[in-house]
C-alpha positions as a printed NumPy array, in Angstrom:
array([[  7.08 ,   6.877,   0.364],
       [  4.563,   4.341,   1.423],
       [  3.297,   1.497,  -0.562],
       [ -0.101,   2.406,  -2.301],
       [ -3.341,   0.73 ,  -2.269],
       [ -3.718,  -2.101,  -5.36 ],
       [ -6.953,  -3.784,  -6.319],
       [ -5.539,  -7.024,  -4.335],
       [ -5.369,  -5.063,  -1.1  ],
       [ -8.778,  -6.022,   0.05 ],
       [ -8.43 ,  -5.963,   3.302],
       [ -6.946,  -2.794,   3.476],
       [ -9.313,  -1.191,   1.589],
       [-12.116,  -1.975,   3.277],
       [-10.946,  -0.774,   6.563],
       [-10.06 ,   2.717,   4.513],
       [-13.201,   2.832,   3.583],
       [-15.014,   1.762,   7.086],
       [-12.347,   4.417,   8.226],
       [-14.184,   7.097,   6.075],
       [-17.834,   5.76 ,   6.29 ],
       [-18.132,   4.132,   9.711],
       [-21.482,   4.963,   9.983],
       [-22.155,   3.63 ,   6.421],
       [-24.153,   0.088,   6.11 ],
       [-22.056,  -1.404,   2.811],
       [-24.747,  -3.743,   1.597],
       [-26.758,  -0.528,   0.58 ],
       [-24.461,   1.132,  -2.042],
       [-23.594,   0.724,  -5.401],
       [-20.853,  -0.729,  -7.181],
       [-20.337,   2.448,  -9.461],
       [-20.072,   4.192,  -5.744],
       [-17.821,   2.013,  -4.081],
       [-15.633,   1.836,  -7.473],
       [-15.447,   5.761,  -6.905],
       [-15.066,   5.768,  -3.572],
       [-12.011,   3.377,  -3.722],
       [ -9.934,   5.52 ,  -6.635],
       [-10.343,   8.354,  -4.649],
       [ -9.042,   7.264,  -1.383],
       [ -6.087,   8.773,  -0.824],
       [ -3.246,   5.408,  -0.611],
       [ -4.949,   4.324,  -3.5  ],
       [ -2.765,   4.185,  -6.477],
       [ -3.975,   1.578,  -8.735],
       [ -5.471,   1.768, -12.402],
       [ -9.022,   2.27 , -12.293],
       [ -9.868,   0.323, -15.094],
       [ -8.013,  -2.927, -13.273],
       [-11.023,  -3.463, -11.128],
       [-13.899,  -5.978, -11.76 ],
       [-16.81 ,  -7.437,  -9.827],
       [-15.129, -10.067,  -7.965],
       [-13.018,  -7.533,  -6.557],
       [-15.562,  -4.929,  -5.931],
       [-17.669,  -7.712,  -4.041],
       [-15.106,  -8.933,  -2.124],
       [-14.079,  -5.391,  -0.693],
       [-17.466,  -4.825,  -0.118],
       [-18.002,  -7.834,   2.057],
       [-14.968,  -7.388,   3.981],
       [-16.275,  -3.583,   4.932],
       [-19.524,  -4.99 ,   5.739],
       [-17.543,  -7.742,   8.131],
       [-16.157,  -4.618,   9.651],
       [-19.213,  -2.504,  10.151],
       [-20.799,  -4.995,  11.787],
       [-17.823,  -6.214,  14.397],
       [-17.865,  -2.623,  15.205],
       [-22.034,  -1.721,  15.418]])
């Protein structure tokens, strides 16, 4: 069985989430949103309630680096 998706996978999680949303600009969503969107992604497997800010922004940024290498 493949490893699942932690908070620390940033990276990773923000191409899984350009992956679902390509056409998605991240800088116009909220945090409660991309929270949501995260724990349901399917390789996630980490505790909800590990997340913070930090981490939230950070994903979020790295999916926005993505969108726009790819618009």
């Amino acid at each position: 069985m493949p490893n699942k998706l932690t908070w620390d996978n940033f990276e990773d999680i923000a191409l899984s989430l350009y992956e679902k949303f390509p056409d998605l600009d991240p800088t116009h969503i909220r945090f409660t949103d991309l929270h949501k969107w995260i724990t349901e992604l399917a390789d996630f497997g980490d505790d909800p309630l590990k997340s913070n800010e930090a981490k939230l922004e950070r994903i979020q940024m790295l999916w926005l680096e993505e969108f726009q290498d790819n618009s």
